[in-house]
N, C-alpha and C positions, 0 to 999 in steps of 0.2 A: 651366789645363791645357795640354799639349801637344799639340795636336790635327793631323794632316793630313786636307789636302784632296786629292783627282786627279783632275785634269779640269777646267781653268781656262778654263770655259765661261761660260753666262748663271746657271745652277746653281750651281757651283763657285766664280764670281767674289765672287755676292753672297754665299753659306754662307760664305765665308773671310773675305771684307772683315765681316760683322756679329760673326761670331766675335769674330775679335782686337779688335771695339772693343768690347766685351765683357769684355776683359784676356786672352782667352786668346795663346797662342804658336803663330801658325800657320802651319805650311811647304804652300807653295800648289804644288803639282806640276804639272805637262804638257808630253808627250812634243815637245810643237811650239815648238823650243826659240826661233823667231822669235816666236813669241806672248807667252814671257817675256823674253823683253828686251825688249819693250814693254811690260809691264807694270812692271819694274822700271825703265825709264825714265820710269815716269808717261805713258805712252801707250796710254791706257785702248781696247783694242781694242772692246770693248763698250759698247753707249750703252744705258743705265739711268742712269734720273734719281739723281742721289743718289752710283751706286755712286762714280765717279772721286775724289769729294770723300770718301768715307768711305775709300778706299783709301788714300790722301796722308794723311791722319788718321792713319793706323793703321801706319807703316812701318814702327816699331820693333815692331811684334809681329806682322809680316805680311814674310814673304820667299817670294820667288817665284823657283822652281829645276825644271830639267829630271831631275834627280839620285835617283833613289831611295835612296840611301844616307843623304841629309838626313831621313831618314823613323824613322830608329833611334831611338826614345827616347819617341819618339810612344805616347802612351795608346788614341788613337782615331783611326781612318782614316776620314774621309766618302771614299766611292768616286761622283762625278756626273760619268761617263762616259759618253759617247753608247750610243742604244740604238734605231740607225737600222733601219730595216726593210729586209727583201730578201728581194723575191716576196710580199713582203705580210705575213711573218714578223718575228716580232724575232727580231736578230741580238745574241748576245751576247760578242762575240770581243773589244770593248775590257774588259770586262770582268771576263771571264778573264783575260785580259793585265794586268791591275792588279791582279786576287787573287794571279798566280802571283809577278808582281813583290815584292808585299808581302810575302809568305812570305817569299822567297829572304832578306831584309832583316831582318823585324821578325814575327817569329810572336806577341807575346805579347800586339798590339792588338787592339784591340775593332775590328773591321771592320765599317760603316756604307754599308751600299747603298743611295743617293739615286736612284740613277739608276734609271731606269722598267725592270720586269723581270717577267717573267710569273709569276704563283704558282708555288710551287717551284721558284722559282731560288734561294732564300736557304739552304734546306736542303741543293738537291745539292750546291752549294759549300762545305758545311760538310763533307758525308760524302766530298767532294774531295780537299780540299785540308787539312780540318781546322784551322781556322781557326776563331774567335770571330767568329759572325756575324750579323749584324743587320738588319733591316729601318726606314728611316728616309725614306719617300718623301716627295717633296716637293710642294707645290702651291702654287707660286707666279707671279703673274700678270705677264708683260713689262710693263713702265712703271709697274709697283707691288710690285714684288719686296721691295725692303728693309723696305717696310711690313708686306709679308706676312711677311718672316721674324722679326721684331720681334714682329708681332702675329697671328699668324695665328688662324684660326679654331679651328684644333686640331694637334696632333702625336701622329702617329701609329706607334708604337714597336713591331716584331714582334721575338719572339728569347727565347731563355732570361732569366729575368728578373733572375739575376744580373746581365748585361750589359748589359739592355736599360735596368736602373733605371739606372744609369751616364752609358747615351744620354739617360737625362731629365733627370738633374742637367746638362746642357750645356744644357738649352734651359727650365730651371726660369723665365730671368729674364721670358720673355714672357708669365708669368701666364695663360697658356690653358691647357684640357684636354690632357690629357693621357692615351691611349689605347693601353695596355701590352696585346700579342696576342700571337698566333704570327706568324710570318712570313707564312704562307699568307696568312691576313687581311690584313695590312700590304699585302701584296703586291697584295691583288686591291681593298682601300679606294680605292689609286691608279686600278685601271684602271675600277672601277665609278662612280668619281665625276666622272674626266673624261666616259667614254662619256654619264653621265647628264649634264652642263653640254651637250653635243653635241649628245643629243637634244633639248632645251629651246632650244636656237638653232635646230635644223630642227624643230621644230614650228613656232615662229612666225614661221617664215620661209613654211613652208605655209597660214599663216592670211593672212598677204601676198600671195599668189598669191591666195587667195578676194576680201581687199578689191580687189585690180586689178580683179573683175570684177563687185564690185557697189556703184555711186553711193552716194555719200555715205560712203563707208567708208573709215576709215585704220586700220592697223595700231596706228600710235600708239597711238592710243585706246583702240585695245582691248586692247591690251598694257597701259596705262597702268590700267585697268580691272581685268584679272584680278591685276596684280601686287598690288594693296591687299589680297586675301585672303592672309595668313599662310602657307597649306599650300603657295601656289603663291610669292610672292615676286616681287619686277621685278628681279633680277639674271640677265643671261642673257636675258630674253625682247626681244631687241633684233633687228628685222629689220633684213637685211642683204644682201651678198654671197655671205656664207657664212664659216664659222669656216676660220682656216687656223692658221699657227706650226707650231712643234717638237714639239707635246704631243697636240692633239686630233687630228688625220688620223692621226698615226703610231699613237697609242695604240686608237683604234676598229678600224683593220685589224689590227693585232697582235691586241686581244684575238676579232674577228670568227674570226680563224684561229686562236687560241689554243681558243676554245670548239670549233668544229670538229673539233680534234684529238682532243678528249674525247666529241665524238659529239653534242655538242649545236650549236645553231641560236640566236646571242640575233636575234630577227628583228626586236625595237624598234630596235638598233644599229645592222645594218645597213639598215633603212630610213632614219637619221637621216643615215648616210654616202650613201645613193641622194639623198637630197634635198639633201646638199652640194654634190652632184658636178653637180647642173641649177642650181645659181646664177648660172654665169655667164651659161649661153643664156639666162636667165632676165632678166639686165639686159639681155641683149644686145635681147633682144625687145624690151625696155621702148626702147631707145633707138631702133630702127628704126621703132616706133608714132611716138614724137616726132618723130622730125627727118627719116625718110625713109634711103634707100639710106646706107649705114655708108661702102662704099668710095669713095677720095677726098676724104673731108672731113679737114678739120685738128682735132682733137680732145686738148685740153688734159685729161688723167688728170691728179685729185689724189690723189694719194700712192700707193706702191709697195708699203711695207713691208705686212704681214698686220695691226696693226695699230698703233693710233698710238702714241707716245711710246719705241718702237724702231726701230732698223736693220734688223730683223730681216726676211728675206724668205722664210723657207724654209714651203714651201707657202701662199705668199700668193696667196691669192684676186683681190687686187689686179693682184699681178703676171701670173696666169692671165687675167684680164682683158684686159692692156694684149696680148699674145700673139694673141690672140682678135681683138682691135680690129688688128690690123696683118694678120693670117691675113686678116681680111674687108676690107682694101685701103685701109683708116683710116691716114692720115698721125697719128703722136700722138707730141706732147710731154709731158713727164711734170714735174710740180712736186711734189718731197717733202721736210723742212724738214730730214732727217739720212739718207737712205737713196740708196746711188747704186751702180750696175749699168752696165757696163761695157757699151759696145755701145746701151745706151739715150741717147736724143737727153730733156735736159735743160733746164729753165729756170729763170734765177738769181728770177726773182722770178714772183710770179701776175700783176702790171700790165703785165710785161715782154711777155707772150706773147697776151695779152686782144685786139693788135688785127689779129691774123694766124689766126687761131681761128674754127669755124663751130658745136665746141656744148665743152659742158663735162662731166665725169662725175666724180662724188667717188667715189675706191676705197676710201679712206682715213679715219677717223674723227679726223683733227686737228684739236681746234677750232679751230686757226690759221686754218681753212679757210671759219669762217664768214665772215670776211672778206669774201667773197661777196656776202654781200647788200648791202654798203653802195656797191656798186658799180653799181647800175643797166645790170645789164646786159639785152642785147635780144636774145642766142644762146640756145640753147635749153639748160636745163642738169638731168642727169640725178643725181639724187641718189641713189646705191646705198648709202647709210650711214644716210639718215636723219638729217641731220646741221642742213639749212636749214630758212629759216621760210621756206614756197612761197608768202607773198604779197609777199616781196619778187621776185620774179623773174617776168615776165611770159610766159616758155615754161619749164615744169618740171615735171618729170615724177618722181614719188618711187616707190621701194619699198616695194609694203603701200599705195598710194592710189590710188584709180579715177583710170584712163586719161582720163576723160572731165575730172575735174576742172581 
């Protein structure tokens, strides 16, 4: 098929690069006309495992253009354009701006909305702009994206079913369900399944706060415990820093303010955002129990990004961290193995900075990082991921494990 994409993002990059290895023909749109000249020069601005190499793969059936005119002839538009918050709202302005553009262009696609959007946004736009329109959300995880669009768990299709069965013959090859609705449902599958992964990271991040204060108790365990029953599962039940990225913060406030408008309260939700928003003071305590006063010590932060196997930093818990640590008079250098921020003091390797350093704190969940333990070290080191074995290291202090341990 002739398929376009808009919005040659972490969404947009991977939908279009599995696409055309797929055979289809797909013109990769975005307005940021310095982002495609690097992508057509093979300078893959996004770091996703897999994508760079499937993109090189795929050139003859993959062009990347700032042009909406190359969009004529197209059968189907995927739209995975940002849908950043402001005031705590979703903001739907790139959005329109890519329905109106389309129009001007190509009225006779099937218009495909990826991008995260509040129930009835797919309708107004249809009674808009009149256009063929669809709901096609996505759920896919940073540093396992391509796997997920391949394979995902389910696809989720809203829209008049003329058009919508259309959207499933593109995505027939991945052998999963397949889940033909209205939009509204499409629409709100997204935001009720992230808000629910969210709540389930702040629950047992609340149950790690109990084990900090009673002997003998790890989170691990008990995490590793309830996940063996079926109803509950061990995906998601991972004590932490807190969830951060592009998807879960943005999408709890949008939808926290989205229910409000209609008069309702979801108060699970916003407790699971209350419990996000204490993760930091929450390591930060942890670290001042261990090692004593924060300010002035030299303090090596592993990793930046939200969380591993990306560059990705946008609402990084990590990065709210390292802010945190410098606010409380912490000299810190940061090691992270693909993630770099402009104004942050850096270091090329972990052995590099090991002998100018008074503790250590994992932000980051790389297991590059376990690396750690083979090193016999004697600083105190704070593990906010959950990541080391704490009898390698003779001062350690984990999240979800008694203080006393």
């Amino acid at each position: 098929m002739n398929i376009g994409v808009i919005g040659i993002g972490f969404v947009g990059a991977v939908t279009a690069a599995v696409l055309a290895d797929q055979g289809n023909s797909i013109i990769a749109l975005d307005i940021d006309s310095d982002k495609i000249a690097r992508f057509n020069s093979g300078d893959i601005p996004i770091f996703e495992p897999g994508l760079k190499e499937l993109i090189l793969k795929n050139k003859k059936n993959l062009k990347f253009t700032a042009d909406y005119k190359m969009l004529r002839g197209t059968e189907i538009i995927f739209v995975a354009v940002p849908t950043p918050n402001l005031n705590g709202k979703i903001n739907l302005d790139y959005v329109y701006r890519a329905i109106s553009s389309i129009k001007s262009i190509n009225n006779d696609a099937i218009i495909v909305i990826k991008s995260t959007v509040i129930p009835g946004t797919g309708s107004k736009i249809k009674d808009e702009f009149n256009v063929n329109i669809v709901s096609n959300p996505e759920f896919l995880r940073e540093g396992n994206a391509i796997e997920d669009t391949l394979h995902p768990d389910r696809v989720i299709i809203g829209g008049e079913e003329e058009y919508a069965e259309k959207v499933a013959n593109v995505w027939k090859f991945t052998n999963s369900p397949i889940l033909i609705t209205t939009r509204e449902n499409a629409e709100l599958i997204k935001y009720a399944s992230n808000s629910f992964l969210a709540t389930k990271i702040s629950f047992i991040n609340e149950i790690a706060n109990l084990c900090e204060k009673i002997p003998n108790a790890d989170v691990e365990t008990v995490a590793k415990g309830m996940g063996y029953d079926r109803r509950i599962g061990p995906l998601f039940l991972k004590a932490g820093i807190g969830y951060g990225g592009s998807c879960l913060p943005k999408d709890t406030e949008a939808f926290i303010k989205y229910a409000e408008e209609l008069g309702e309260e979801i108060k699970i939700i916003k407790a699971a955002r209350n419990v996000n928003e204490e993760r930091i003071e929450r390591i930060i305590k942890i670290m001042e129990n261990k090692i004593g006063k924060i300010g002035g010590l030299r303090i090596l932060q592993m990793g930046i990004s939200f969380k591993e196997n990306t560059n990705d930093v946008r609402e990084s818990q990590a990065l709210k961290l390292y802010y945190a640590l410098i606010k409380k008079g912490a000299n810190v250098i940061v090691f992270d193995p693909v993630s770099k921020i402009e104004g942050i003091r850096y270091c090329e390797s972990i052995k590099a900075c090991l002998n100018s350093i008074d503790a250590i704190v994992v932000a980051t969940e790389w297991p590059e990082f376990k690396i750690l333990e083979d090193m016999d070290l004697k600083i105190p080191v704070i593990d906010g991921r959950r990541i080391l074995n704490p009898e390698k290291f003779e001062k350690y202090a984990g999240i979800g494990r008694h203080y006393g341990d």
